[in-house]
N, C-alpha and C positions, 0 to 999 in steps of 0.2 A: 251630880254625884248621888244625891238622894233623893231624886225625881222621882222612881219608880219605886221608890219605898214610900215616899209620899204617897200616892198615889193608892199602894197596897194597904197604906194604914187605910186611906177612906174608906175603899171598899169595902174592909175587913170593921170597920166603924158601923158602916150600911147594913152589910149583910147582920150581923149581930143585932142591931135595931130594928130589920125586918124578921129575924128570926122567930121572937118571940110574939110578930104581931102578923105575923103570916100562915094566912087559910088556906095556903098549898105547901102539902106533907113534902113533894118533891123536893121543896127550898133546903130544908133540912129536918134529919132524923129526930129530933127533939121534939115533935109534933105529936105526942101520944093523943092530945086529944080533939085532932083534927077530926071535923066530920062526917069526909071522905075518906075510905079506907081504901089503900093502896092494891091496886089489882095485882 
């Protein structure tokens, strides 16, 4: 019943904790000071 809501929380856990610690702008928009600027 809540399998795939399980599942959506982790990712949604993940990505959030990769957000702020990831050096590729593509992952997400919140990267203003990525050091690669977006072609």
């Amino acid at each position: 019943m809540g399998n795939g809501e399980w599942e959506r929380k982790i990712q949604f856990n993940n990505y959030q904790s990769l957000v702020p610690i990831t050096p590729y702008p593509q992952r997400g928009p919140r990267v203003p000071q990525s050091p690669v600027p977006n072609p």
